[in-house]
C-alpha positions as CSV (number, residue, x, y, z in Angstrom):
1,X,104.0,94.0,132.2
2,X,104.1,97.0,134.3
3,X,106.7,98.1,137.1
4,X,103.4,97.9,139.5
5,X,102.7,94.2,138.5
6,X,106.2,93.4,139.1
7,X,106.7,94.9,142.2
8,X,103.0,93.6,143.5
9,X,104.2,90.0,143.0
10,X,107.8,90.8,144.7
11,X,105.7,92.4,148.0
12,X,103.4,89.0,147.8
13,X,106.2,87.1,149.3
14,X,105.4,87.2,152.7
15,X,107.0,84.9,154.5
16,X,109.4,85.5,157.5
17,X,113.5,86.2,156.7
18,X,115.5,83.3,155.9
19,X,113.9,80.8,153.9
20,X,116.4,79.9,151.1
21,X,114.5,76.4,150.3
22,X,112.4,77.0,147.0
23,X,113.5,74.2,145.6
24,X,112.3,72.0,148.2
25,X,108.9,73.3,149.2
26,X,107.2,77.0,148.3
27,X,105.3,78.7,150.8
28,X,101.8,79.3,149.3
29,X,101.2,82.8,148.3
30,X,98.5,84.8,149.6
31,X,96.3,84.8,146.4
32,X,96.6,81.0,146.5
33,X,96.0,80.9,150.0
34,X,92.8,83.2,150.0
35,X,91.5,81.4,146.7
36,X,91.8,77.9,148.4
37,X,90.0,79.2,151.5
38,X,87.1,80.9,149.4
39,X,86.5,77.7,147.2
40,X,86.4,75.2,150.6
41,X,83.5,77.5,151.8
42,X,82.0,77.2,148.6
43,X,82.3,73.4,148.6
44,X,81.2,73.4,151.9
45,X,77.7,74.7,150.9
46,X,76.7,71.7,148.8
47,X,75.4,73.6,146.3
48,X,76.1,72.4,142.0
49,X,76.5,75.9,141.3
50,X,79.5,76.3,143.9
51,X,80.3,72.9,143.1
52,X,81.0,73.9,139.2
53,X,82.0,76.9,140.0
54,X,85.3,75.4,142.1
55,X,85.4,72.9,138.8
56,X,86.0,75.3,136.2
57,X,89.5,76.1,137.9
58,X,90.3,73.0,136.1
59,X,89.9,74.4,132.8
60,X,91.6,77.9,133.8
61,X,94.5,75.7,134.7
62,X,94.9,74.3,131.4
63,X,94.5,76.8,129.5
64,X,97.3,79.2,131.5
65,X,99.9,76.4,131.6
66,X,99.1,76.5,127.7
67,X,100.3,79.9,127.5
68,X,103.4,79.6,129.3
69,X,104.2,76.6,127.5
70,X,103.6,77.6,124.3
71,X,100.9,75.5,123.2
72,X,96.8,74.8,123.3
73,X,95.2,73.3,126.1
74,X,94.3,70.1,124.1
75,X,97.9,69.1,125.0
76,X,98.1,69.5,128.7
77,X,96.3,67.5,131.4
78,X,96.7,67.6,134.9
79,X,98.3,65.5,137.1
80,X,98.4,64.8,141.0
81,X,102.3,65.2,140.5
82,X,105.6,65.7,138.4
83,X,105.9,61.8,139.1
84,X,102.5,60.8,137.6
85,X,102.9,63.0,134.0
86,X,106.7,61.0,133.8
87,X,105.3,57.7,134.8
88,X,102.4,58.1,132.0
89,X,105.6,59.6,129.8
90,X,108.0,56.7,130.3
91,X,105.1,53.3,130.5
92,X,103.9,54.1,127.3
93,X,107.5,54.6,125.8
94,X,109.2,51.3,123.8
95,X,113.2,51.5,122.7
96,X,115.8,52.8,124.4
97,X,115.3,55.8,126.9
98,X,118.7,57.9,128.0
99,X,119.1,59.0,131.3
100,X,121.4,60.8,133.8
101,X,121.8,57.8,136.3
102,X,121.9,60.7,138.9
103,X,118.4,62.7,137.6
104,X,116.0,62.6,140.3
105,X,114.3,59.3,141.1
106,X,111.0,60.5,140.0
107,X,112.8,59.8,136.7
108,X,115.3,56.8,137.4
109,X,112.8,55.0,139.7
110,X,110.2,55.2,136.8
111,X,112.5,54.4,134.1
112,X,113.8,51.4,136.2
113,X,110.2,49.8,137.2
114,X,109.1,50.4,133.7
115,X,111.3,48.3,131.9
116,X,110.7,45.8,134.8
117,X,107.6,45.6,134.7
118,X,106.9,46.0,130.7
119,X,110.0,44.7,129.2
120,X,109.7,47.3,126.5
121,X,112.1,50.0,127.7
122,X,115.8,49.6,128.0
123,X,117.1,52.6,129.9
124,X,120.3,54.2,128.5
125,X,122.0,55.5,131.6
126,X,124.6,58.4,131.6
127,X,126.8,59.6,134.4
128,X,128.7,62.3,133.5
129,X,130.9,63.0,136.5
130,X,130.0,66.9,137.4
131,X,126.0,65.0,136.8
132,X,124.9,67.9,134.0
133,X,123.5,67.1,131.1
134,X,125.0,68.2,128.6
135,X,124.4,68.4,124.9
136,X,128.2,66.9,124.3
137,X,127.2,64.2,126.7
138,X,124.4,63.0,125.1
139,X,125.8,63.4,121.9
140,X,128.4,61.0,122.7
141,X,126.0,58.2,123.8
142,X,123.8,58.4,121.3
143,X,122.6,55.1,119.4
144,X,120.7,53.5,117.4
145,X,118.3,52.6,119.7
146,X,118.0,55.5,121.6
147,X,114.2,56.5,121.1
148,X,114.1,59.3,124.0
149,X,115.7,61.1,126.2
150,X,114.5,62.5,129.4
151,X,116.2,64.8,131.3
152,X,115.3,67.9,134.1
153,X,115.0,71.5,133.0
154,X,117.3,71.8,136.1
155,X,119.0,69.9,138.0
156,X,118.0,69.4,141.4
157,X,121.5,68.8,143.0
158,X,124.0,71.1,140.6
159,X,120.9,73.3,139.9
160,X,122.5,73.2,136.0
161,X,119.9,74.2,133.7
162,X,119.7,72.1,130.6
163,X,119.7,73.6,126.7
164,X,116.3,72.1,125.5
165,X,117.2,73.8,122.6
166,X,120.6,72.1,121.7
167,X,119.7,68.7,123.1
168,X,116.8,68.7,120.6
169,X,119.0,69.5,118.0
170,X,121.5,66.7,119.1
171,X,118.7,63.9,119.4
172,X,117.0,64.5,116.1
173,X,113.4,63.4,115.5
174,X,113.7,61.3,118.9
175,X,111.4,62.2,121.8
176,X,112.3,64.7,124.3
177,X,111.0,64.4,127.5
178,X,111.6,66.9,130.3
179,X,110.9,67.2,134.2
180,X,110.6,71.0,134.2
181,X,109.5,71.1,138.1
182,X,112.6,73.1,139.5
183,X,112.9,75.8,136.6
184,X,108.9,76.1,135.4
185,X,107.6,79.4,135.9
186,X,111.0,80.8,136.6
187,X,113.0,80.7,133.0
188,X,112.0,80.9,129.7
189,X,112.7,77.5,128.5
190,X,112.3,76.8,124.9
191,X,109.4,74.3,125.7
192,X,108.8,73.9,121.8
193,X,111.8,71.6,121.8
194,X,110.4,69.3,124.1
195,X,107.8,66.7,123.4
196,X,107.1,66.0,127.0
197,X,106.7,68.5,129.9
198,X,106.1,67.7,133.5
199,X,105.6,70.0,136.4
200,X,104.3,70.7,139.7
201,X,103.4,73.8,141.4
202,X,104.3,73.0,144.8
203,X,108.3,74.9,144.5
204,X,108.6,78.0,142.8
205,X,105.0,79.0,141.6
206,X,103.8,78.6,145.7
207,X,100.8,76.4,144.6
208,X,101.4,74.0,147.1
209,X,101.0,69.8,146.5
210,X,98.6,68.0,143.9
211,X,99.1,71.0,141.5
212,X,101.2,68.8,139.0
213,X,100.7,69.0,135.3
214,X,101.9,67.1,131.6
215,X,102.1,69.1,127.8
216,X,102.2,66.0,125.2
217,X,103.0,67.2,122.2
218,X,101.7,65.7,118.7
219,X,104.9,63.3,118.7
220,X,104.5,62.2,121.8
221,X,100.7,61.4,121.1
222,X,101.5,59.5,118.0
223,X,104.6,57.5,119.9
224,X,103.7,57.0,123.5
225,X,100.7,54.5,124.5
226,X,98.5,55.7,127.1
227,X,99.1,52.8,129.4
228,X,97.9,54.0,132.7
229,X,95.1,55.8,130.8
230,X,91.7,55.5,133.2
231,X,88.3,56.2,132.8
232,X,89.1,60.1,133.3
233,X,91.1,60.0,129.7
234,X,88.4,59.2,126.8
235,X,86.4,61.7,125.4
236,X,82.8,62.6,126.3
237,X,82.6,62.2,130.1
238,X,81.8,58.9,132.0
239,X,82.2,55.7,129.9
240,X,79.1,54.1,130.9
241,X,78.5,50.0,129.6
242,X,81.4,50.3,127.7
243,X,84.9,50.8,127.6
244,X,86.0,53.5,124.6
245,X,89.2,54.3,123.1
246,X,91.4,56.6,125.1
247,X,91.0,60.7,124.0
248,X,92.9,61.5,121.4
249,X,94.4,65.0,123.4
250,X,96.5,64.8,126.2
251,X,93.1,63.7,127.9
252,X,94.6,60.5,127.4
253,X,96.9,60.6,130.8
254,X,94.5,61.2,133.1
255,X,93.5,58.2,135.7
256,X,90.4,59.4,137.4
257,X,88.8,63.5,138.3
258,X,91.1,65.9,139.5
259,X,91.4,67.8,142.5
260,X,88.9,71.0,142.0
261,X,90.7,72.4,144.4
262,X,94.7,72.1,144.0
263,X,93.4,73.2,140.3
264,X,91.8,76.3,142.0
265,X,95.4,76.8,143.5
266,X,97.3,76.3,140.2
267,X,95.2,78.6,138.1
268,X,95.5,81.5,140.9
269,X,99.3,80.9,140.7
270,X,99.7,80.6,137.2
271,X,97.9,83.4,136.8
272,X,100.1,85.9,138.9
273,X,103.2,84.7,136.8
274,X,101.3,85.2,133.5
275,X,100.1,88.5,134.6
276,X,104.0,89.7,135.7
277,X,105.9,87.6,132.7
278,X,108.4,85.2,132.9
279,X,110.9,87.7,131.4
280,X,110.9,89.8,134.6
281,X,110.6,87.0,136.5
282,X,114.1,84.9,135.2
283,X,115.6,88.3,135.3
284,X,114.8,89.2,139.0
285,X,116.2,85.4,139.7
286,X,119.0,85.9,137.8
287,X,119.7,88.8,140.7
288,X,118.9,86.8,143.5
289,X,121.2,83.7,142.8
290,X,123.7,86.3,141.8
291,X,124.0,87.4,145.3
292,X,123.9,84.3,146.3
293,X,126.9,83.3,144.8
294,X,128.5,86.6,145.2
295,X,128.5,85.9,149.3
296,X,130.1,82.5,148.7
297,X,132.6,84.1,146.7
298,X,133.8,86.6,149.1
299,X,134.0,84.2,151.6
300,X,135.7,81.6,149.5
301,X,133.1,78.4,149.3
302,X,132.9,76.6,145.9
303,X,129.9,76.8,144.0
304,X,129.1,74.1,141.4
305,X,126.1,75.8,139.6
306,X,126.9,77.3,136.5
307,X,128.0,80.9,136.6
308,X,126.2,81.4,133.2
309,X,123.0,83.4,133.9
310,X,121.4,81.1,131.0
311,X,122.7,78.0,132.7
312,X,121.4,78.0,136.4
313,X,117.8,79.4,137.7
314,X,117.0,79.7,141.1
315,X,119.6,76.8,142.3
316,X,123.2,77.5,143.9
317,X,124.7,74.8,145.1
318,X,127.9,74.9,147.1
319,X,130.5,72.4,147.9
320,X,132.5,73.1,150.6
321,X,135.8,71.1,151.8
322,X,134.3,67.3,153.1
323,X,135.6,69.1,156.7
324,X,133.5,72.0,156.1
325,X,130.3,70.9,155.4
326,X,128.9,70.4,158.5
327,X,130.4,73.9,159.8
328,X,128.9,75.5,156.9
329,X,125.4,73.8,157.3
330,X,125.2,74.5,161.1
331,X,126.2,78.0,160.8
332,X,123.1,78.5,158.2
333,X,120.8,76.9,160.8
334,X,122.2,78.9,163.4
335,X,122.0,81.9,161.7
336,X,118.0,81.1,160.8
337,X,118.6,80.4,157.4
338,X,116.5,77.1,156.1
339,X,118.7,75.6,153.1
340,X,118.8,72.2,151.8
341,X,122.2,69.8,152.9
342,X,122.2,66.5,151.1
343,X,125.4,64.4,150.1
344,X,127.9,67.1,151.7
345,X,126.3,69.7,149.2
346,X,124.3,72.8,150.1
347,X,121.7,73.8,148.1
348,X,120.6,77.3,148.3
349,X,117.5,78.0,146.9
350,X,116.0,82.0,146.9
351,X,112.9,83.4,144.7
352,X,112.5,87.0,143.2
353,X,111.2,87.7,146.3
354,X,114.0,87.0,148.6
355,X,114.3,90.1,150.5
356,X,117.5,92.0,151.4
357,X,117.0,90.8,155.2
358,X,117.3,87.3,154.5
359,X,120.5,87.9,152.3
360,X,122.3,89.8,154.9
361,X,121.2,86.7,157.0
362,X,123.4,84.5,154.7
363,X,126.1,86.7,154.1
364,X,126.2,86.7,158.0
365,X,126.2,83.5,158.1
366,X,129.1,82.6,155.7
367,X,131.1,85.4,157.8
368,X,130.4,83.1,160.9
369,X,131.8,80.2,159.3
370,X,134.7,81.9,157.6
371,X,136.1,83.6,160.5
372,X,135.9,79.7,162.5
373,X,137.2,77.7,159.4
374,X,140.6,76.3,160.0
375,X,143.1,76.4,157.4
């Protein structure tokens, strides 16, 4: 990676001062905005050739989120979201499955209709009461009939990052299944210790919706049934007048074709962050949320998120006084800054390429609400 790649992707964020809301939604870059627009006119012509063309971002897709992950292409599929690659994760699962009871609901609502439905699931839930996951957590309420444990990269309330590393070593030879969504692209995870991996690239890699993804690793093949598998996951193309086994690969979890072009968006983005390296990329966040948190320090509102740069990634939460919240969160808004306020927490969310302007912005901001706050 070269000090010109780096700072090419920090210019490519384009968007107006103020925006502190990655974790929520990521404005689409301007590579993924100009490939979308090129493939549309191409499928607009009708031709096969631009038709295939457009296609084969499918494959490019695969075989980048292989390298970032660690792993071959054989053991990724795409998905229309994060939600899909868990629900395929946790259907085919049978035992217990651990789980914060605050993780987001794309994992508690999944976990919840699945044993429901099926029977042959019984979640495990934890509720640790500052909602991380910790390895000492888990450890703890381990049992014999745990048979996985899913948990986020990072937390989308605390924006704690999770060890993969140290929970694998905790939970043994059980499965390990991981919504990366708020930390993929971002950190370099140790995605080796998971057995799952979902993602989407509608936050931080600026993909925008329908660019979700799944890695199944060989344990996870050998352990998880393909229970929503569809006529998209055998091998060979269309099943025609009869009804095959599912594929063997990660093939398996797919329902029916893919979007040619949120795969055309994926593959541009992926590419930009495999071209600059995560390395630079965690270290350039690591910045960001540190000025982040220096602001709410000088101005003397709590911050949850771990102080440890390997602990946190692009989320800073704060938790002001119950009586301050509102103050705090109107004082953003008035001061153009778009953050997310849910449950009397404020979730600050900047990128590499959150520029000085908007910074001053919040540091502005926190002045505002400072100088009004009573005492």
């Amino acid at each position: 990676m070269s000090v010109t790649d780096l700072d090419s992707y920090l210019e490519s964020f384009d968007g107006e001062p103020g925006y502190l809301d990655w974790a929520a939604f990521g404005p689409l870059s301007p590579a993924v905005r100009a490939e979308a627009q090129a493939d549309t006119e191409l499928l607009g012509s009708g031709r096969r050739t631009s038709i295939e063309l457009v296609a084969e971002h499918s494959r490019e897709a695969r075989e980048l989120l292989a390298v970032l992950l660690g792993t071959d292409a054989s053991h990724v599929v795409l998905q229309p979201s994060t939600t899909y690659g868990l629900m395929h994760a946790i259907y085919g699962l049978a035992g217990g499955l651990m789980l914060g009871r605050g993780e987001f609901p794309s994992l508690t609502v999944a976990a919840t209709r699945a044993a429901d439905a099926l029977g042959s699931i019984e979640p495990q839930w934890l509720e640790p009461v500052d909602g991380m996951i910790t390895p000492d957590v888990v450890r703890a309420a381990l049992t014999d009939d745990t048979r996985a444990l899913a948990v986020s990269l990072v937390d989308f309330r605390t924006g704690y990052r999770a060890d993969l590393t140290a929970l694998r070593d905790v939970i043994g030879d059980r499965l390990l299944i991981v919504d990366a969504i708020q930390g993929f692209g971002t950190v370099d995870a140790d995605y080796a210790a998971a057995d799952v991996v979902c993602g989407n690239g509608y936050k931080w890699l600026r993909a925008g919706r329908g660019t979700g993804f799944a890695f199944f690793g060989d344990r996870a093949l050998e352990q998880i049934a393909p229970v929503l598998s569809g006529f998209a996951g055998v091998d060979g193309g269309l099943p025609l007048d009869a009804v095959p086994a599912p594929a063997s690969s990660a093939q398996a979890f797919a329902v029916s074709g893919i979007d040619s072009l949120a795969a055309a968006r994926l593959a541009t983005s992926l590419r930009e962050i495999v071209d600059v390296g995560i390395a630079a990329i965690e270290t350039e966040l690591a910045a960001r949320t540190g000025d982040v948190m220096y602001f709410a320090d000088r101005y003397e509102v709590p911050v949850v998120t771990p102080r440890e740069p390997e602990r946190r990634a692009g989320i800073v939460t704060l938790a002001p006084e119950p009586q301050d919240a509102a103050p705090l969160a109107a004082s953003l808004a008035n001061h153009g800054l778009t953050v997310t306020v849910r449950s009397g927490l404020v979730r600050v969310a900047p990128h590499v390429g959150t520029g000085a302007n908007t910074l001053r912005l919040f540091g502005d901001a926190l002045a505002a609400f400072s100088s009004a706050r009573v005492w």
